[in-house]
N, C-alpha and C positions, 0 to 999 in steps of 0.2 A: 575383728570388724573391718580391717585395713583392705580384706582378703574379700571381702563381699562383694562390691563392681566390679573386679575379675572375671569372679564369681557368674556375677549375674553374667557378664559379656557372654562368657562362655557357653551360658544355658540360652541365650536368644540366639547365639548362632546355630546352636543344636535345634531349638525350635522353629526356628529358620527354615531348616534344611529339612527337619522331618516335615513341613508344611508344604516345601515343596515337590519332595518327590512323594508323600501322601495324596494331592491333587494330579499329577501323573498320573499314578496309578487308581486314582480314583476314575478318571475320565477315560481309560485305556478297559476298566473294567465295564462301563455302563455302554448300553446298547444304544443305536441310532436316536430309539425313540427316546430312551432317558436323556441322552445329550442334548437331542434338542428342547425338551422340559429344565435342564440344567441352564439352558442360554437363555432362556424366555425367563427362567426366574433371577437370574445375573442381569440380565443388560441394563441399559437405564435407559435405552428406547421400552418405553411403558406401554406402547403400543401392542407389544410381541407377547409380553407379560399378560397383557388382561387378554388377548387370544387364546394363552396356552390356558389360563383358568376359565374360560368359558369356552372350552373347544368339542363338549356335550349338549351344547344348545346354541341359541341363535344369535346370543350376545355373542359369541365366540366368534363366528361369521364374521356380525359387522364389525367388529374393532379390527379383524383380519381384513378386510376389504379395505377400511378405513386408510389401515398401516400401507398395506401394497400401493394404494394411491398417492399418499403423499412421498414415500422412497421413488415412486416414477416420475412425481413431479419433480422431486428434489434431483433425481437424477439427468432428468432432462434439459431442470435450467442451467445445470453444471455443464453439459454436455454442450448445450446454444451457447451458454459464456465462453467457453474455449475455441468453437467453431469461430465465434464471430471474433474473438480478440487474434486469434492467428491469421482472419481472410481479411483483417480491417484494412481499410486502405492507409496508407500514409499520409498525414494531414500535417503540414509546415503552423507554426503559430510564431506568428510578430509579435515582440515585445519592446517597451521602453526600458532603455538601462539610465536612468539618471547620472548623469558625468559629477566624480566626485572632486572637491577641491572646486575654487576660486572664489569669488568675493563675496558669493552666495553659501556659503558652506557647502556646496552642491547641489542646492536645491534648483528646479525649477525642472522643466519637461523639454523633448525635442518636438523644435516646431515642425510641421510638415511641411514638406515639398511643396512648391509652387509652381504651376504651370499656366506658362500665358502666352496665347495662341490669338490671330485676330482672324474672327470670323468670316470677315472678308477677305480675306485670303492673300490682297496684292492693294499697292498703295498706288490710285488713279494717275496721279501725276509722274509714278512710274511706269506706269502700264503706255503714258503718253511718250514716254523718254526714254530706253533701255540703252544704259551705260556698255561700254565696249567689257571685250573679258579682259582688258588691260584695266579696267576700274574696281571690276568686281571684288574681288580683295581688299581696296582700299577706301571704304566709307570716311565719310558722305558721298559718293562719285562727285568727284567737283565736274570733268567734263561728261556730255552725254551724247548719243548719236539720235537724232530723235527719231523712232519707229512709227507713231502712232497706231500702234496695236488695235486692230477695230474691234469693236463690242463682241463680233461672232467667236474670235479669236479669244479673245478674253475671256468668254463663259468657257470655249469650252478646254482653256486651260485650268480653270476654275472648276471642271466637273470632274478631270481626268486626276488633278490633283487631290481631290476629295474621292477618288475611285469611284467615282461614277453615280455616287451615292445620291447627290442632290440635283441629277440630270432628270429630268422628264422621259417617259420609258416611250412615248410618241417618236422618240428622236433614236428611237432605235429600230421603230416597226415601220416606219415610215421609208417609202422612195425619196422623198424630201431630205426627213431627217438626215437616213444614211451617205446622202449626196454630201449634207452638211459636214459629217461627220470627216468622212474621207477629206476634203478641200480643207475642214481645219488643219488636218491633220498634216498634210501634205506644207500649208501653212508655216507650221510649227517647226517641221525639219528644214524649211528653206530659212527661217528665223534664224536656227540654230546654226545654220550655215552660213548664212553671211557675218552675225556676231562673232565666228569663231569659237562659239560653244561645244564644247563635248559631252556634255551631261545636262541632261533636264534640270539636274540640281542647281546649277548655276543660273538658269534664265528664273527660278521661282527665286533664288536669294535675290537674287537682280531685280525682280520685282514687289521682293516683298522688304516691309520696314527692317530696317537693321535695329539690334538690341539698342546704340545710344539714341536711334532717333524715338523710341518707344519709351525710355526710363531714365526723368528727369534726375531723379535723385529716389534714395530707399533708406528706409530707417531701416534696424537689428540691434535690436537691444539693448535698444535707447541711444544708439550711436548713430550720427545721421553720413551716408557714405553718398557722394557724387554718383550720378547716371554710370559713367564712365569705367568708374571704378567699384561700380555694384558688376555690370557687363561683365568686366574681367575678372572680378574675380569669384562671384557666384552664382552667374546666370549661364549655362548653355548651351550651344543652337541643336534644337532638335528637329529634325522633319518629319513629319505627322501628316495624317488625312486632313486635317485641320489647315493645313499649310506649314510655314514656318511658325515652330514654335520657342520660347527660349524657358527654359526650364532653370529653375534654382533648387539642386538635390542638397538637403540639408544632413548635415553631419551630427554627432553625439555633442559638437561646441555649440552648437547652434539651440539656447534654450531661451523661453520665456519662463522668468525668475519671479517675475512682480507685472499682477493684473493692471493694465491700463491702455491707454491709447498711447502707442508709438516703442510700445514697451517689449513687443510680438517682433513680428513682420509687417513691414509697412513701405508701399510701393504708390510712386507720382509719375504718373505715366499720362504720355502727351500724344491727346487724339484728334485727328483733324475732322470735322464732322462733315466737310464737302472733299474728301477724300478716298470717300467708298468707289467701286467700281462698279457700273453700270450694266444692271442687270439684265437681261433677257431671257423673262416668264417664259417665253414659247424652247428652248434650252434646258433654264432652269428652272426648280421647284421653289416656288418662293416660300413653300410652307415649310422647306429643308433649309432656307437660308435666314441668317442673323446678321446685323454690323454689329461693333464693337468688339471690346478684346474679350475672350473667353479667358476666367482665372479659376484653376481648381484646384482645391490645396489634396494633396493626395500623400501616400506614402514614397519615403526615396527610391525605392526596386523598380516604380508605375511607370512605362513608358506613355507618350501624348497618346497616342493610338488608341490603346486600351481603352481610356479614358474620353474619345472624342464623342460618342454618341449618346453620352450624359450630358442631361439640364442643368449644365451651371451655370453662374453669374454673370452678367458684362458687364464690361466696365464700356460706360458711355459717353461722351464730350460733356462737362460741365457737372459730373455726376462725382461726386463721394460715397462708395461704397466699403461698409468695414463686412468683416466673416469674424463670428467668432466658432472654434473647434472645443469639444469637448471629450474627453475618454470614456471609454465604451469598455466595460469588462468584457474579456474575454474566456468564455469558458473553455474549460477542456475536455468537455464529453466528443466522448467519435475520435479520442486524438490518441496518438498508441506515446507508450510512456517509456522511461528510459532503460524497461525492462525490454524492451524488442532489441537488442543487440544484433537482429540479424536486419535491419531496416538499413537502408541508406543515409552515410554521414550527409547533413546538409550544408550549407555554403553559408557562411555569415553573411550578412549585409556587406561587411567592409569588403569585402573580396568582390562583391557586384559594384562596379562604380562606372556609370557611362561615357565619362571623359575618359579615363585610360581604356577600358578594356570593355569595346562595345559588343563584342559576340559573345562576352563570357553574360552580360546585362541582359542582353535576349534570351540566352539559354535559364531562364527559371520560369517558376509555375505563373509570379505573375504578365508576361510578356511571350511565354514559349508562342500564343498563338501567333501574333505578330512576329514574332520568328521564325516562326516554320513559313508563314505567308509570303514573309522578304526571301527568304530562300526560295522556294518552291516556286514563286511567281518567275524568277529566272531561269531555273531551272526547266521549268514549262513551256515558255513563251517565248526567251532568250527576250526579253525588254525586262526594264526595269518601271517600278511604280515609286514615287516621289514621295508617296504615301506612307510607303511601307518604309520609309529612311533608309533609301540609299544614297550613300554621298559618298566623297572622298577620304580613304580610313586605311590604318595602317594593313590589316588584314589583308590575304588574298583574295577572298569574296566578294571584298567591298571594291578593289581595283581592278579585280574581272566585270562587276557592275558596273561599276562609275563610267567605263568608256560602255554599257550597250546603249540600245536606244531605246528612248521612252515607249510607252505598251500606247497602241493608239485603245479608244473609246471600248472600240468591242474585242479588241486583246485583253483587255481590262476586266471586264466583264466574262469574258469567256475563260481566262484562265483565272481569274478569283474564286469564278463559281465552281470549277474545276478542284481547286483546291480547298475550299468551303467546304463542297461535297464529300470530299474526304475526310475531312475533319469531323463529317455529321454535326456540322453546326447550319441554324436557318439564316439562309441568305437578308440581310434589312431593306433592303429596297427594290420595289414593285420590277424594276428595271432590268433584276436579274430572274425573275418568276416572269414576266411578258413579253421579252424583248430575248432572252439567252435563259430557256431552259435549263436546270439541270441534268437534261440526259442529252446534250448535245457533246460534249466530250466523248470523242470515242475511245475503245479499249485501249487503246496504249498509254495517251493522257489519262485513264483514270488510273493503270498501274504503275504509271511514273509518279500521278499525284499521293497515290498510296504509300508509295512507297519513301517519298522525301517526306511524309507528313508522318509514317512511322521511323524517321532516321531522326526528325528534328524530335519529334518527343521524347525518344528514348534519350535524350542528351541534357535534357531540362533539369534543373536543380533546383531544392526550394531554401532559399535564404529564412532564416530562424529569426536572426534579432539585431537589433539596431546598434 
């Protein structure tokens, strides 16, 4: 009895082996037609099965039609799944990493980025007063040279700083306007001349509010920090089409922990409401123009730019405005997964930071256009636009900018739309559709602008996660 599992092993090996080379020569001996009657009665597609037993009438047909239908559907959506998951595009997704450890157990979210910009561009009483470039550096300017900048000068520092955007497109078609145009412009470099200015950049800081005269004091999470000491140590200075703007890019420390007032982000900022600059309708569009400070809470990658020609909120003399933000799931359909090992590594957040390392900040998805435009536009035109943030910066590009000269009105115009055009993106204001066509660049400017508009995008990176 000891003997019998042995036994048995032995004989299921044996019958093992006779079953399988039995079916060998079983299939080796049956003809085309038998084999295919063999698989129709095997498969467990049932489809094929009720084919081969009705393949003497008309039932046999349709389950045959039936079956060939759905293997072509089936096979097709296989075929569009592959197609579409290998030609997808590469899609970046932003995420929140909640920072673990401190007094919250780690809880709490990062707040967004804050950007505030004054719509008015320039502060009246310094538009009346332009400090020497011996003051410029040093705010408040305690001495000042007084210019009295006249109103003409004024807009259309105001139109040229804004790229042209909020100018009346009369003041480009016009024997008048163009008159105007030229004399401001002429203006402007005798400005810069006598001040001792080198860069546009300098006569708009010079005119516009410096960060302490703007930010009394700011709350952060529950801590209340001095004007002074918010400036230095998390606001800023950005230059934007907006004018100067001063930005506060928030880092993983930066959370709200406990819903409340003063609990977030919270900002006291000091506006003079007979301090706006005096406008002129026939210049500019008054339906393009706002007073007060523009505040948009956005993400930290977001240059001002990007963001100037959204309806956000002002903050206006005498006014308390709160925002509250809320999270928005993000799905991940259209987005390729971490099976594409042949896809491009992307850039973390941390490695995009606009205070150290401002050409690596323009080069991602969300600013590449603003960076291809800051470049290109010099490249084009050999001037520089105030708009696009050129200032003084460690880089080569930025110290080959900083000394050209600013792009007058229809430089501006002419090589933006130049550069637009390449982009195939639609121009926003009537000014460059009425006044500077798109097919006035000729051949060479539109294969210069092609060509820096395909060097800046091939270099753009998309930052992943916060």
């Amino acid at each position: 009895m000891e003997g019998m599992p042995s036994a048995q092993k032995e004989m299921d090996k044996v019958v093992a082996w006779y079953q399988k080379h039995n079916d060998k020569n079983l299939i080796k001996r049956r003809s085309l037609y038998d084999l295919i009657g063999f698989i129709s009665q095997e498969s467990t597609l049932h489809g094929i099965g009720h084919a081969w037993n009705n393949r003497r009438n008309l039932l046999g047909v349709f389950w045959l039609l039936i079956t060939l239908t759905l293997i072509s559907v089936l096979v097709y959506v296989v075929a569009d799944l592959v197609v579409d998951f290998s030609t997808r595009e590469i899609q970046s997704q932003t995420t929140v990493r909640v920072p673990e450890g401190g007094a919250f157990r780690g809880e709490g979210l990062q707040l967004p980025s804050t950007i505030l910009c004054n719509h008015a561009f320039f502060s009246r009483r310094k538009v009346k007063a332009v400090p020497t470039v011996t003051n410029i550096s040093h705010p408040p300017y305690p001495t000042h040279t007084a210019m009295n900048i006249s109103t003409g000068l004024t807009n259309y520092l105001m139109g040229i700083v804004n790229s042209c955007y909020n100018m009346r497109p009369e003041v480009f078609t016009t024997e008048e306007g163009q008159d105007y145009l030229s004399r401001s412009h002429s203006q402007l470099l005798s400005l810069m001349g006598r001040q001792g200015l080198s860069s546009f950049s300098q006569l708009v800081d010079a005119l516009s509010y410096t960060c302490e005269e703007l930010i009394l004091s700011c709350w952060l999470m529950g801590h209340n920090i001095s004007g002074r000491e918010c400036c230095q140590y998390y606001f800023v200075s950005v230059p934007s089409v907006n004018g100067k703007c001063y930005t506060f890019y928030t880092s993983p420390a930066e959370v709200q922990v406990v819903e409340g007032y003063l609990m977030g982000f919270s900002l006291i900022v000091q506006l003079r409401p007979d301090d706006f600059p005096e406008i002129d309708p026939a210049v500019l569009n008054p339906a393009r123009m706002s007073v007060g400070m523009d505040v948009t809470f956005t993400n930290n990658i977001t240059h001002p730019t990007s963001t100037a020609f959204m309806k956000n909120d002002l903050l206006l003399p005498k006014y308390i405005i709160t925002m509250d933000t809320s999270l928005t799931v993000i799905r991940d359909k259209g987005l390729k997964t971490w099976l594409d090992w042949w896809a491009d590594e992307c850039v973390t957040v941390g490695k995009v930071n606009y205070a150290s390392d401002r050409e690596s900040f323009f080069m991602t998805d969300a600013n590449c256009g603003v960076g291809v435009m800051r470049q290109c536009l010099a490249r084009l035109c050999n001037c520089t636009s105030y708009g696009f943030d050129y200032d003084m910066g460690s880089s080569d590009i930025e110290r080959l900018n900083y000394h050209l000269p600013p792009c007058s009105a229809t430089e501006t115009l002419h090589c933006l739309g130049t550069v637009v055009a390449a982009m195939n993106h639609t121009l926003p204001s009537p000014a460059f559709t009425e006044a500077f066509p798109i097919d006035a660049a000729d051949e060479t400017e539109t294969k210069l602008a092609e060509s820096c508009v395909a060097e800046g995008s091939l270099l753009s990176k998309r930052p992943t996660r916060l």
